[in-house]
C-alpha positions as CSV (number, residue, x, y, z in Angstrom):
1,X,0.0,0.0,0.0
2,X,1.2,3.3,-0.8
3,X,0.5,5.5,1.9
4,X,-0.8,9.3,1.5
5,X,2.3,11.6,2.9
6,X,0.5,14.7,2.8
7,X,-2.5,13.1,4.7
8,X,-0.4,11.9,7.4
9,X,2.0,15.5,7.7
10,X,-1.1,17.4,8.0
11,X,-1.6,15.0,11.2
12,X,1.8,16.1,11.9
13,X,1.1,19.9,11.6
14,X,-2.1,19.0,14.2
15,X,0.6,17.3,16.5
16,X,3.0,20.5,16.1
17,X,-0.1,22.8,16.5
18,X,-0.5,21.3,20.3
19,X,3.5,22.3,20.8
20,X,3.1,25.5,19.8
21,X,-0.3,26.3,22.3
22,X,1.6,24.7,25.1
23,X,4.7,27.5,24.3
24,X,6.9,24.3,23.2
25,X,9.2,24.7,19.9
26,X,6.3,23.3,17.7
27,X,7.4,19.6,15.8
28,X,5.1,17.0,15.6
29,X,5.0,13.6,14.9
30,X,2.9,10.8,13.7
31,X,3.8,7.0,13.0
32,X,1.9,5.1,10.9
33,X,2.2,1.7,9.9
34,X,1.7,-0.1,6.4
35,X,-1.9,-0.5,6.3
36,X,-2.0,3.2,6.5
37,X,-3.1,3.0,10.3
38,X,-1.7,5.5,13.0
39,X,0.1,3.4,15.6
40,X,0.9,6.6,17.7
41,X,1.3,10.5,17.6
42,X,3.8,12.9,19.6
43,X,4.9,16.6,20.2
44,X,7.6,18.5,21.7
45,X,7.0,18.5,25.6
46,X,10.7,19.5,26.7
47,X,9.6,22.4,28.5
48,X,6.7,21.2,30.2
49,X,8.3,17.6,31.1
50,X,11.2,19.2,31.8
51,X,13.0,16.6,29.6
52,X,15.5,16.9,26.9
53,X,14.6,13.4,25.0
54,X,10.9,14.6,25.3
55,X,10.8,15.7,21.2
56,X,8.0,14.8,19.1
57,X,9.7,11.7,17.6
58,X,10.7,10.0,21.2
59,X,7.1,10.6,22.3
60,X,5.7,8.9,19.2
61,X,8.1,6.4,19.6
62,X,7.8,5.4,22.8
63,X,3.9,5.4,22.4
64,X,3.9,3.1,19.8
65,X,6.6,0.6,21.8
66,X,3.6,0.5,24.3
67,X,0.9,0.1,22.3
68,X,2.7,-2.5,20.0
69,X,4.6,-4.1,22.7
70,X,7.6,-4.3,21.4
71,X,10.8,-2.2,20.7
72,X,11.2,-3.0,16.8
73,X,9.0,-0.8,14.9
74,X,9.5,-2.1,11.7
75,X,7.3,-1.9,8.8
76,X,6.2,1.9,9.8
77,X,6.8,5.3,8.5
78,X,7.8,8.3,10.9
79,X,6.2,11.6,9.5
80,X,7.5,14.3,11.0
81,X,7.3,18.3,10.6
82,X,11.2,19.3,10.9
83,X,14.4,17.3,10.1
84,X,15.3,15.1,13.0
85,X,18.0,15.6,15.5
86,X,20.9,13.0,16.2
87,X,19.1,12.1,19.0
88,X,15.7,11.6,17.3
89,X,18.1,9.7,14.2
90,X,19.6,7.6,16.6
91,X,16.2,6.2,18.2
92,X,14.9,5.7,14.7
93,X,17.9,4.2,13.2
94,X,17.8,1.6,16.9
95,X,13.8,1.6,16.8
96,X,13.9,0.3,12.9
97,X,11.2,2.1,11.4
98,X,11.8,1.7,7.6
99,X,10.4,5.2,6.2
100,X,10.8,9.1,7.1
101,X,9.1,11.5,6.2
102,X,9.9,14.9,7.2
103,X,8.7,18.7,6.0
104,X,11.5,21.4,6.7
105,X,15.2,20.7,6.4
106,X,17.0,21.8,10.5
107,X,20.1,23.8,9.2
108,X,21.2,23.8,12.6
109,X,20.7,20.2,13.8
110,X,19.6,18.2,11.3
111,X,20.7,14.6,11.4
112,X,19.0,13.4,8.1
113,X,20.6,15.8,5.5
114,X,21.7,18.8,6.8
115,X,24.5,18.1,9.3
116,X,24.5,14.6,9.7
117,X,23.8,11.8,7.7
118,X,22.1,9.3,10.0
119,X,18.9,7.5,9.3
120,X,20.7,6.2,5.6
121,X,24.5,5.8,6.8
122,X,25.5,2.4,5.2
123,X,28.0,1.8,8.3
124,X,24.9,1.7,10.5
125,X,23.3,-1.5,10.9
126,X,20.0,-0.8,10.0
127,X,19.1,2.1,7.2
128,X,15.5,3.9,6.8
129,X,14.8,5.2,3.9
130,X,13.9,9.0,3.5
131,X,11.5,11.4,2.2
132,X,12.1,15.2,2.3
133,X,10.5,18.4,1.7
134,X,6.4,17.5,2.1
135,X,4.5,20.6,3.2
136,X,7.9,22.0,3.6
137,X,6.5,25.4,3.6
138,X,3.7,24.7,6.3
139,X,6.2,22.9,8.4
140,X,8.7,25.5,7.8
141,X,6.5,28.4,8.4
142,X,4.8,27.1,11.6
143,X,8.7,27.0,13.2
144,X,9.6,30.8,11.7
145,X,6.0,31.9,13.1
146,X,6.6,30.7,16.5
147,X,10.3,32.2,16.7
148,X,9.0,35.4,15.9
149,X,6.4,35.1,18.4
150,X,9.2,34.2,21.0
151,X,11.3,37.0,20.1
152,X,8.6,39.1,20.4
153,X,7.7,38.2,23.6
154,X,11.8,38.2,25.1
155,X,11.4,41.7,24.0
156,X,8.7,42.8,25.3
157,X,9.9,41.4,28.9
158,X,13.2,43.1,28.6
159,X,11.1,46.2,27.9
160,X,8.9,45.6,31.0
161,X,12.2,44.6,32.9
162,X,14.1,48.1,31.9
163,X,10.6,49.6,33.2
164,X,11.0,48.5,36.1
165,X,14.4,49.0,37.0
166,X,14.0,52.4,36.2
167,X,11.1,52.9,38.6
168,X,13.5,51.7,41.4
């Protein structure tokens, strides 16, 4: 069965949505496996667990070891808004999930194509193989949106910060 990537990355962009109301970076992710069903669905929590690992992909991840029972997730495909980190890479590569898909490239920590190389590195001994660039802009977009809106905000509090340090 071919499976519908833009169907499931707009799950993802649902998923990244729920990041972006809680004030986390917002990445979502949604694993699906080859009958086209969705095994599990995650987004960023690191602020809110207070947990570095707690990224989209490790939350989908880890739901679907729990709900499948079992640590090998083969015959699924990881969609996921932005790039993955080496972290992310790493627990896909060990996780085996055969497919990626992921929307915007992460020039700064990408461990697909940008930096690294991980998920299709022959010396590894498992390799997924990759799809880039669906709803890039969307994914994309969401991510420069929700920088702006942070920088906005650190601005604003400095402002309200001088404020008050001159009222001292």
């Amino acid at each position: 069965m071919v499976l519908d990537d833009e169907k499931f990355m707009h799950l993802a962009l649902a998923e990244a949505e729920k990041a972006y109301e809680l004030g986390e970076v917002p990445i979502g992710a949604v694993l699906v496996d080859e009958d086209g069903t969705v095994v599990s669905v995650g987004h960023n929590l690191r602020e809110r667990d207070k947990d570095a690992t707690a990224h989209a992909e490790m939350e989908a991840i880890r739901a679907a070891n729990k709900r499948l029972d079992r640590w090998r997730l083969s015959g699924t495909t990881l969609y996921v808004t932005i790039e993955p980190c080496p972290m992310c890479a790493g627990a896909i590569v060990n996780s085996r999930i055969d497919r990626v898909v992921y929307g915007g490239a992460d020039v700064k920590a990408g461990a697909v194509h940008s930096i690294f190389n991980v998920l299709t590195n022959p010396n590894l001994n498992h390799q997924v193989e990759v799809t880039a660039g669906v709803l890039e802009d969307e994914c994309a977009g969401l991510m420069k949106r929700f920088f702006k809106f942070r920088r906005q905000q650190n601005k604003e509090k400095k402002v309200r910060l001088d404020r008050n340090r001159h009222k001292e």
